[in-house]
FIKOLZA-1660 file (N, C-alpha, C; in steps of 0.1 Angstrom, whole numbers, plus 5000, padded with zeros to 4 digits):
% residues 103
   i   px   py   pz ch aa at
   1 5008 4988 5000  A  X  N
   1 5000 5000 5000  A  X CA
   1 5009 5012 5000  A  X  C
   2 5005 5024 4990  A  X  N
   2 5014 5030 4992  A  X CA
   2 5011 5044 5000  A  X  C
   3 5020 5048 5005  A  X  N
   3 5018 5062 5016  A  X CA
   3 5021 5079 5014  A  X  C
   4 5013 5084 5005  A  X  N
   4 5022 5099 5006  A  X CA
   4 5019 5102 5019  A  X  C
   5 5025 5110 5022  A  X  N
   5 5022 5121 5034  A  X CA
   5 5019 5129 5032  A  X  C
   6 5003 5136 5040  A  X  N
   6 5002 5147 5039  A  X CA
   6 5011 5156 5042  A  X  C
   7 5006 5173 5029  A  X  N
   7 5010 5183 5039  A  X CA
   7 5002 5187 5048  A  X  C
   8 5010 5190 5059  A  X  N
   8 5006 5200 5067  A  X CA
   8 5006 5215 5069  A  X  C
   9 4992 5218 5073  A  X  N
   9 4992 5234 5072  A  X CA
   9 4983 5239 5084  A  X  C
  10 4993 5246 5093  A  X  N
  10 4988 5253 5107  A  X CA
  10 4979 5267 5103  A  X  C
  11 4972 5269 5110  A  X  N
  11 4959 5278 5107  A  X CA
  11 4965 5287 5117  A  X  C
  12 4962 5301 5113  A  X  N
  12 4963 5314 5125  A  X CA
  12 4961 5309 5141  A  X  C
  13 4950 5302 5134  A  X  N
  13 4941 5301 5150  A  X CA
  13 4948 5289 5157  A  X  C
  14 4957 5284 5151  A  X  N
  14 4964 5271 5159  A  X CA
  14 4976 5279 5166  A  X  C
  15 4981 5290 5158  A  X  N
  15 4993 5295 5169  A  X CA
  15 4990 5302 5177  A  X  C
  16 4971 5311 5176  A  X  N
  16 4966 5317 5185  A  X CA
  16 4966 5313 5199  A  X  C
  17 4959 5299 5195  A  X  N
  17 4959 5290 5208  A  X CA
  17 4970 5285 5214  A  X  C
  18 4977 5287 5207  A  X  N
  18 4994 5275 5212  A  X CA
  18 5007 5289 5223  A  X  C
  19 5003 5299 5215  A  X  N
  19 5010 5311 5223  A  X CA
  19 5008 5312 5238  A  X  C
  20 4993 5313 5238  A  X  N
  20 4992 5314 5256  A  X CA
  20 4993 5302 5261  A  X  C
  21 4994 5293 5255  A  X  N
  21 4997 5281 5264  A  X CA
  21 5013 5279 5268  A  X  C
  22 5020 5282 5258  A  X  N
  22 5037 5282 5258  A  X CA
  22 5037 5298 5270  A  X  C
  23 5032 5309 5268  A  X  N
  23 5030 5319 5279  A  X CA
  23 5034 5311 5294  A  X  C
  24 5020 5306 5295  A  X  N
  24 5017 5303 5308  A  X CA
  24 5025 5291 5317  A  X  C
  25 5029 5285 5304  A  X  N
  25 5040 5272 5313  A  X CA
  25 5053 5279 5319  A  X  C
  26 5056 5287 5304  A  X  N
  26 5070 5295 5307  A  X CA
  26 5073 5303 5317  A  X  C
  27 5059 5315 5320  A  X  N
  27 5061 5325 5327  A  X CA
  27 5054 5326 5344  A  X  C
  28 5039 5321 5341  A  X  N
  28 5032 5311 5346  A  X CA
  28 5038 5302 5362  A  X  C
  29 5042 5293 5352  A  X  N
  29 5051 5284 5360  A  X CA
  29 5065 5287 5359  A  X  C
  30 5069 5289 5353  A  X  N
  30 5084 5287 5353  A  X CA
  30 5092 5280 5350  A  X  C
  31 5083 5272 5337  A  X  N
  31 5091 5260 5334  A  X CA
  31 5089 5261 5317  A  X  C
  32 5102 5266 5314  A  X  N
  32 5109 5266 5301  A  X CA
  32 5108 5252 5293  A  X  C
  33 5113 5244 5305  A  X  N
  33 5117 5230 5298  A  X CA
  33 5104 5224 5294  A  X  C
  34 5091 5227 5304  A  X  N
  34 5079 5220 5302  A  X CA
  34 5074 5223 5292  A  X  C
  35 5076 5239 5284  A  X  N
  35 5072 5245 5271  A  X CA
  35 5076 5237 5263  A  X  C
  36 5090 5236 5262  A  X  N
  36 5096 5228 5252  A  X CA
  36 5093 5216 5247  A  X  C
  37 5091 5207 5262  A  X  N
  37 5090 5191 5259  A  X CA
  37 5070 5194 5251  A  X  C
  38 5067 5201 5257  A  X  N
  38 5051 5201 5253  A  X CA
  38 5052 5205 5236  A  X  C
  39 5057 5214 5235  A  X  N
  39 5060 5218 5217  A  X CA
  39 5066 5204 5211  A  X  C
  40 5074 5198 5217  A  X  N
  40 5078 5187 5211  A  X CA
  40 5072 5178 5206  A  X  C
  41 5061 5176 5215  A  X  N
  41 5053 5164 5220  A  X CA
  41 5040 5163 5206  A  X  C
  42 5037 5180 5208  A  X  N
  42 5028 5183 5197  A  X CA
  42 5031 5182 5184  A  X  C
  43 5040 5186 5180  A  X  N
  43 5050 5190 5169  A  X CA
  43 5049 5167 5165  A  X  C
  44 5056 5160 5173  A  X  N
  44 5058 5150 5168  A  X CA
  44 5042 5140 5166  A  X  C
  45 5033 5144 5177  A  X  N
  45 5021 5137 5174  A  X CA
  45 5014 5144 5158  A  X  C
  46 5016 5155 5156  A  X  N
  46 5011 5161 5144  A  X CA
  46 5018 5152 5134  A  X  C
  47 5033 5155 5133  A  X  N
  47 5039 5149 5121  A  X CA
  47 5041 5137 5120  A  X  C
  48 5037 5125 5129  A  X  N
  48 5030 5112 5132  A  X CA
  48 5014 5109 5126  A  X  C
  49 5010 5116 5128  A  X  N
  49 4994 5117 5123  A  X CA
  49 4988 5119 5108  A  X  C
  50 4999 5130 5105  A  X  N
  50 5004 5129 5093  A  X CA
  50 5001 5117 5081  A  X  C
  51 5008 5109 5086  A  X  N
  51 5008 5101 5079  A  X CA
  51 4995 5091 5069  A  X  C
  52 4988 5088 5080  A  X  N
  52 4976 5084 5077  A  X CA
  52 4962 5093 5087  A  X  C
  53 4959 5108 5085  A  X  N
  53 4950 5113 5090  A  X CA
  53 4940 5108 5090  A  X  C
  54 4934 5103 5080  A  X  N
  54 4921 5092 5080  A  X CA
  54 4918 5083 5085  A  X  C
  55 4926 5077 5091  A  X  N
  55 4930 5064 5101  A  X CA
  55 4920 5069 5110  A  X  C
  56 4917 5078 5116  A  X  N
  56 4907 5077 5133  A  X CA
  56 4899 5082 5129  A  X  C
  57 4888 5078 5137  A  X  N
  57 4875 5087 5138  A  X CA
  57 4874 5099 5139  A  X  C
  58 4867 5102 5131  A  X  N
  58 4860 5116 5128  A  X CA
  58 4851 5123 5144  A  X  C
  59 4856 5131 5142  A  X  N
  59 4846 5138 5156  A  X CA
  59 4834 5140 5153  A  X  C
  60 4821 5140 5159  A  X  N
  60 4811 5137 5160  A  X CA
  60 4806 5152 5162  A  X  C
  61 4798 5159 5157  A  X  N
  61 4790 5175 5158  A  X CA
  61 4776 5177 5153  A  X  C
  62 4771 5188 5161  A  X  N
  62 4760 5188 5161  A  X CA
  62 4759 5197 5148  A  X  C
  63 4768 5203 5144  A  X  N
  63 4767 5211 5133  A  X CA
  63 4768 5206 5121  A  X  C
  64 4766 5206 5108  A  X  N
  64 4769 5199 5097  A  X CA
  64 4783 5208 5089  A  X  C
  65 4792 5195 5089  A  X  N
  65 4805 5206 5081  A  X CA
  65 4810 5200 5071  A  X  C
  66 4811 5203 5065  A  X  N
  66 4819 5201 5050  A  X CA
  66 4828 5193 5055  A  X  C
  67 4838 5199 5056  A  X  N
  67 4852 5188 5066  A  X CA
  67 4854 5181 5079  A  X  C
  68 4850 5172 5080  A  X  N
  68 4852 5169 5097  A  X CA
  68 4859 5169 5103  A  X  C
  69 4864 5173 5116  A  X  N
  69 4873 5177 5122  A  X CA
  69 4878 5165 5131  A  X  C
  70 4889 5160 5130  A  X  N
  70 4896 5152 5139  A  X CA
  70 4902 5154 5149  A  X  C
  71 4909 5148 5166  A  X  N
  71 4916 5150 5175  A  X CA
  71 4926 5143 5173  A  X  C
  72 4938 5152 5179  A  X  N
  72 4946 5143 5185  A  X CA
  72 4951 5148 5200  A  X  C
  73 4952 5140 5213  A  X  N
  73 4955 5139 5226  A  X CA
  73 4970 5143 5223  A  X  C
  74 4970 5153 5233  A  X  N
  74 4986 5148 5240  A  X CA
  74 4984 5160 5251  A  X  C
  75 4987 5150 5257  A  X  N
  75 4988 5155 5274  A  X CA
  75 4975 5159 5280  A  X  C
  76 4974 5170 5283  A  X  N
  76 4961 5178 5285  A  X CA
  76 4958 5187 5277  A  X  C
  77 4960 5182 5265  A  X  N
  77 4957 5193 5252  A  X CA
  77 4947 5179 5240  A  X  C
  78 4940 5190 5231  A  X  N
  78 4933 5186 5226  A  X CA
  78 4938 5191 5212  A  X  C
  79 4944 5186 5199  A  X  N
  79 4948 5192 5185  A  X CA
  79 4933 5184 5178  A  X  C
  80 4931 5199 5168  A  X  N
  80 4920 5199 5157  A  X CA
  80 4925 5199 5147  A  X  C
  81 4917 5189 5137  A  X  N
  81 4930 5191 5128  A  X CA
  81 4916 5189 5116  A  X  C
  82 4913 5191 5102  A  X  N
  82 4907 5184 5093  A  X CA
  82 4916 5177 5081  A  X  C
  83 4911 5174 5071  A  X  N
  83 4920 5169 5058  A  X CA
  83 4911 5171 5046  A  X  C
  84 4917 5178 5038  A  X  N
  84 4910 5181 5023  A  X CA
  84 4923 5180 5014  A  X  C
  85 4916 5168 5009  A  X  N
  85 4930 5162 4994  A  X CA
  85 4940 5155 5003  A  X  C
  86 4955 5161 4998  A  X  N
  86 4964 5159 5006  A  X CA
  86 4966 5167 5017  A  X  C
  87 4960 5176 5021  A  X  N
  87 4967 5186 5031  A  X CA
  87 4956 5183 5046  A  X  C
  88 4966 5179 5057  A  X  N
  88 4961 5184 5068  A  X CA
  88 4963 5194 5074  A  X  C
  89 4950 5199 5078  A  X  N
  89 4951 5215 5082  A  X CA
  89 4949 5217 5096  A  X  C
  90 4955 5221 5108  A  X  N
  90 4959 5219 5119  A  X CA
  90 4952 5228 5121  A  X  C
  91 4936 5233 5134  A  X  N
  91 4937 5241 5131  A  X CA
  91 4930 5248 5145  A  X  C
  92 4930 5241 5154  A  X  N
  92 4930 5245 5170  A  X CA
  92 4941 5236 5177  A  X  C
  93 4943 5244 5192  A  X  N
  93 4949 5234 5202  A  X CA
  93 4943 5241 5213  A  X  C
  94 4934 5227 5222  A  X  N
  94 4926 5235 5232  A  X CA
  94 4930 5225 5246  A  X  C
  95 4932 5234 5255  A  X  N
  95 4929 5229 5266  A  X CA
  95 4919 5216 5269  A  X  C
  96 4923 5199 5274  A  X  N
  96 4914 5196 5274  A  X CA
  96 4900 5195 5280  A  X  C
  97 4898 5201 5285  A  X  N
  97 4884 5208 5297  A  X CA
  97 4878 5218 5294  A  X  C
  98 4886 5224 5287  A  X  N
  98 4879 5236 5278  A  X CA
  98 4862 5233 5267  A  X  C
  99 4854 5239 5275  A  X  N
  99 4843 5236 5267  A  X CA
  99 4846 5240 5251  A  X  C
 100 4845 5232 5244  A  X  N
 100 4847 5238 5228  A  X CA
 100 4833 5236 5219  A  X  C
 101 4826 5235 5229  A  X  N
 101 4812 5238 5219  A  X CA
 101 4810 5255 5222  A  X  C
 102 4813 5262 5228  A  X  N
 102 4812 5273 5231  A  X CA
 102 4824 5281 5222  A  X  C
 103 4830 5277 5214  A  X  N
 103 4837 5284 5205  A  X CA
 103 4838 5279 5192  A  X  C
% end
């Protein structure tokens, strides 16, 4: 079987969300290193995911959308991601507890 890999393409709104989160670990708490390892962590489950985005289930909405929007876990974060063609488009990262029907 053969495998291209998607591209990937981060949306405004993914670094909107990702800044105060690197903010708050860094400044917050005080832990530089915990920013890091968490950028890491995201960074490698993204470009793992990659590979076969279609592989997991589709998220489930009450809204009807053209694209459906996928998760990926890591840690206490939530990545939104969709796929149209080849490109996966990254395009939230939310706190997991964060109500996200409200946005």
């Amino acid at each position: 079987m053969k495998n291209d890999k998607y591209i990937i393409k981060f949306l405004d709104s993914f670094y909107e969300d990702i800044e105060p989160i690197i903010d708050y670990i860094v400044i917050k708490l005080k832990n530089p290193d915990g920013a890091i390892n968490l950028v890491t962590k995201i960074d490698l489950a993204i470009t793992k995911r990659a590979d076969f985005p279609l592989a997991f289930e589709a998220m489930e909405s009450s809204r009807k959308r053209i694209k459906p929007y996928y998760r990926i876990y890591v840690g206490n974060y939530t990545v939104y991601y969709t796929v149209f063609k080849n490109i996966m488009e990254v395009r939230r990262i939310l706190y997991k507890k964060r109500d996200i029907r409200s946005l």
